[in-house]
C-alpha positions as CSV (number, residue, x, y, z in Angstrom):
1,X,-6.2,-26.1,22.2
2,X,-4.4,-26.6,25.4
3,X,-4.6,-23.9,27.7
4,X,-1.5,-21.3,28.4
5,X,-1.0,-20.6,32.1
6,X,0.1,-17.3,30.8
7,X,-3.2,-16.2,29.1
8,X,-6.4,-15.1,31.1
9,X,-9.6,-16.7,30.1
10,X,-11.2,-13.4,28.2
11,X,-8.0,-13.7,26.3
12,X,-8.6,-17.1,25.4
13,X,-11.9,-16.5,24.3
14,X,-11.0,-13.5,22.3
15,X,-8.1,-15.1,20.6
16,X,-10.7,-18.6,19.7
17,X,-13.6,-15.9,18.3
18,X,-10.3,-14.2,15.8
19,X,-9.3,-17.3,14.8
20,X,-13.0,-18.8,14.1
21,X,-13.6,-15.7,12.4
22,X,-10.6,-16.1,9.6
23,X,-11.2,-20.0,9.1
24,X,-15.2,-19.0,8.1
25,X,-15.2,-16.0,6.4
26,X,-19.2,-15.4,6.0
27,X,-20.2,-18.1,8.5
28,X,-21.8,-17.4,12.0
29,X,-19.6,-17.7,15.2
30,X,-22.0,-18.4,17.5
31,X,-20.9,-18.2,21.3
32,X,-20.7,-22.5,21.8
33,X,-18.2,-22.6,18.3
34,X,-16.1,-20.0,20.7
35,X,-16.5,-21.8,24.2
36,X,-15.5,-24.9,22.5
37,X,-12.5,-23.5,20.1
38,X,-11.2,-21.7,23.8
39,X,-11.6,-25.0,25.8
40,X,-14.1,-23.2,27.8
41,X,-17.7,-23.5,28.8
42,X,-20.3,-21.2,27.3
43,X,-21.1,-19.9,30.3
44,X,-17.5,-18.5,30.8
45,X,-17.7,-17.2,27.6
46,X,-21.1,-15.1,28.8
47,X,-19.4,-14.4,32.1
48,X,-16.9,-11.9,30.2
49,X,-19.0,-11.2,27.2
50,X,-22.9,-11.1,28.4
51,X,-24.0,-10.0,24.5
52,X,-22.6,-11.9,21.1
53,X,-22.1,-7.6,19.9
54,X,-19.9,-7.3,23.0
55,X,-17.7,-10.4,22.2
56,X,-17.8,-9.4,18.4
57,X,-16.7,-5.6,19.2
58,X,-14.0,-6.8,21.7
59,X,-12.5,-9.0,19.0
60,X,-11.7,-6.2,17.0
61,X,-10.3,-4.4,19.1
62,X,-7.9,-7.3,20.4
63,X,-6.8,-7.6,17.1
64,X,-5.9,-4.1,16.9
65,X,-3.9,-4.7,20.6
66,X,-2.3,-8.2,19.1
67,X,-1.0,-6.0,16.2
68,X,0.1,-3.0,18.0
69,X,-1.8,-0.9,15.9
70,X,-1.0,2.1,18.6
71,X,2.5,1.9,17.0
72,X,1.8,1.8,13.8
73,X,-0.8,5.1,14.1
74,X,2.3,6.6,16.1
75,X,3.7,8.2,13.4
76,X,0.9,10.1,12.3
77,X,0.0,11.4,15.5
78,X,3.3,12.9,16.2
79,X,3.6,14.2,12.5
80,X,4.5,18.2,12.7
81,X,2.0,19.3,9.5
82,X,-1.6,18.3,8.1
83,X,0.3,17.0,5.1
84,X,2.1,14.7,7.0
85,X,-0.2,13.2,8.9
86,X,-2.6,12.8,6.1
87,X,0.1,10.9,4.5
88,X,1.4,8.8,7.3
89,X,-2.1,7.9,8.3
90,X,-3.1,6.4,4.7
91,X,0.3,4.4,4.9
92,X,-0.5,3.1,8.4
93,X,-4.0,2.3,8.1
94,X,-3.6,0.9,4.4
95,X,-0.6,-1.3,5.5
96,X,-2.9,-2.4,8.5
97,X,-5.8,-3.5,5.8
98,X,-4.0,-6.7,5.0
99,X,-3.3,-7.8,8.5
100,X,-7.4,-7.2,9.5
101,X,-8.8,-8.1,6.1
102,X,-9.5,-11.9,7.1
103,X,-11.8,-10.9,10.1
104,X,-13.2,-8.0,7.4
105,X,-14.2,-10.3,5.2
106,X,-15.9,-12.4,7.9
107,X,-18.0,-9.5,9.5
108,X,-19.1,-8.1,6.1
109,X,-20.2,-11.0,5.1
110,X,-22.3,-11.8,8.2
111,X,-23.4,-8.2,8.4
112,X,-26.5,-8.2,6.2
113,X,-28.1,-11.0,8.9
114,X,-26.0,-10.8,11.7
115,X,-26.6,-7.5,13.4
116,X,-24.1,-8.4,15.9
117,X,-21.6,-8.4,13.8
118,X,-22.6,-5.1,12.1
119,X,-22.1,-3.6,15.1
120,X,-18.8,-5.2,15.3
121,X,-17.7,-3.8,11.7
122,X,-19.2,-0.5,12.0
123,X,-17.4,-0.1,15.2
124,X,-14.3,-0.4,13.6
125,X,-15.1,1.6,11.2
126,X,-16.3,4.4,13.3
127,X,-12.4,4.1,14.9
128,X,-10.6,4.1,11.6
129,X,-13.0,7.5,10.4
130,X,-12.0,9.3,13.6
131,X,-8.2,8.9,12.2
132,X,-9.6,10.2,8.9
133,X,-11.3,13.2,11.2
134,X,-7.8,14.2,13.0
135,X,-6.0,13.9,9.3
136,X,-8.7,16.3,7.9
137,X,-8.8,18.6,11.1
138,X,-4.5,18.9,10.8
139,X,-5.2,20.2,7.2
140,X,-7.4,22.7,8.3
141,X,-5.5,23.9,11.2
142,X,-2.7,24.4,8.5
143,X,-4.9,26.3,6.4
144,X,-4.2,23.6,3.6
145,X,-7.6,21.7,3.2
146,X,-9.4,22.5,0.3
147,X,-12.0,25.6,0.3
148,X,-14.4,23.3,-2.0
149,X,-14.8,21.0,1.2
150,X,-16.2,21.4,4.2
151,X,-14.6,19.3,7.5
152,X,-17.6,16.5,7.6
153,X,-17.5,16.2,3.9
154,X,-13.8,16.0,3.8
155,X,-13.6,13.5,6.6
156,X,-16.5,11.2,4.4
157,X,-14.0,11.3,1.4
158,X,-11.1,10.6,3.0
159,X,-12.9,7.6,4.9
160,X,-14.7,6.0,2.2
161,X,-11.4,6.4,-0.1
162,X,-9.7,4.5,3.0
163,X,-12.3,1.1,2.7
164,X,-11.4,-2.3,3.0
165,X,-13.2,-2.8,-0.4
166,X,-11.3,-0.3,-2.5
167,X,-8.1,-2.6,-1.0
168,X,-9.7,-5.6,-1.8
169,X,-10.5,-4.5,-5.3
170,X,-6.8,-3.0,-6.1
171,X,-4.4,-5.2,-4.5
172,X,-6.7,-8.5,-4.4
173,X,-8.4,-8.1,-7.6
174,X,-6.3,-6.3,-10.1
175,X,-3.4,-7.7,-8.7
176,X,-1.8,-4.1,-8.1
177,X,1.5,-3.9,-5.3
178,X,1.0,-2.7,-1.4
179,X,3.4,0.3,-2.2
180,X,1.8,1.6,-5.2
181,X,-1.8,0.9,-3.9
182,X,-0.2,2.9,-0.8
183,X,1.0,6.0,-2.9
184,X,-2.1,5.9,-5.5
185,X,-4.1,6.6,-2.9
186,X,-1.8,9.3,-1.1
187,X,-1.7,10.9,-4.4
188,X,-5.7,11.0,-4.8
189,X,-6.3,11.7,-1.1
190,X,-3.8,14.9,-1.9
191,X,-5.8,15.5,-5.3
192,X,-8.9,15.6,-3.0
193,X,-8.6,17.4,0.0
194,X,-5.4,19.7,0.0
195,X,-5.0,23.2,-1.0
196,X,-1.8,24.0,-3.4
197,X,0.2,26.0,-1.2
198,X,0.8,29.5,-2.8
199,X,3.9,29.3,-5.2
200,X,6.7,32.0,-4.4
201,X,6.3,35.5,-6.0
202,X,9.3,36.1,-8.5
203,X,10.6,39.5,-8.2
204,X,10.2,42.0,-10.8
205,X,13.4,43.5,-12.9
206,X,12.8,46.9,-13.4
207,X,15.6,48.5,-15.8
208,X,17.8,51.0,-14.6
């Protein structure tokens, strides 16, 4: 791949590893597949990543910098109500699922003998639950999250209803749309974790 004069090496190197992981879902990047995919020697490759975990990790997150994923999270953060942002944030990180699910599918894959790219996964996942944690935390600060859960075990819920696999199942198995898979699972997260909010006294008539 010829060389931009606009992209830095560790960008390079970052973009080879994303692309090598979503041609081989399930087979080992090792550093030399990356050197040569960049055009680069592997000891460039080690001069910006010293560890395969750190070149793994930082692949994830230059995924979520290529995609902008600060923009699509925006929305959430700047909702006004715990309902709101729980909402928002299963639309953004749900609509996100498609656009990481080839480099998903290549880390889980390698996760059960590649403990460097466990690391890499569980990092990402340890950022996405951290979104679940604010959602859950704006409920609470509302007073709308449900007294049958506690914080932790409201976050857990939220994030395991939020997994790449449940997407994979829905949409790529059962064949079900993005919006309804998106607004299915706003309406069980709701089921879930909010509180009803208390319905309007009507006033009592009393005859004259």
């Amino acid at each position: 791949m010829p060389r931009s004069k606009d992209e830095s090496t560790r960008t390079l190197i970052l973009k080879a590893c994303r692309r090598l992981l979503e041609a081989g879902p399930g087979q080992a990047v090792r550093m030399s597949d990356v050197a040569k995919a960049a055009g680069v020697s592997r000891q460039a490759v080690y001069l910006h990543f010293p560890k395969r975990a750190d070149l793994l990790v930082e692949t994830a997150r230059h995924i979520d910098a290529e995609e902008d994923v600060d923009a699509r999270l925006a929305p959430s953060r700047a909702a006004k109500d715990g309902l709101s942002r729980l909402d928002l944030y299963i639309e953004a990180w749900g609509n996100y699922i498609p656009v990481v699910m080839p480099t998903a599918r290549a880390l889980i894959a390698m996760s059960d003998t590649d403990e460097d790219a466990r690391a890499a996964w569980d990092n990402r996942m340890a950022a996405m639950r951290h979104g679940c944690e604010a959602a859950v935390r704006a409920l609470k600060n509302d007073g709308r999250l449900t007294p049958e859960l506690e914080a932790d075990r409201a976050t857990d819920l939220l994030w395991s209803l939020l997994s790449v696999d449940h997407w994979d199942n829905l949409v790529g198995r059962c064949g079900w749309s993005q919006p309804d898979y998106i607004a299915q699972i706003q309406r069980l997260a709701r089921a879930a974790l909010v509180k009803p909010a208390p319905q309007a006294r009507t006033p009592r008539i009393t005859s004259l």
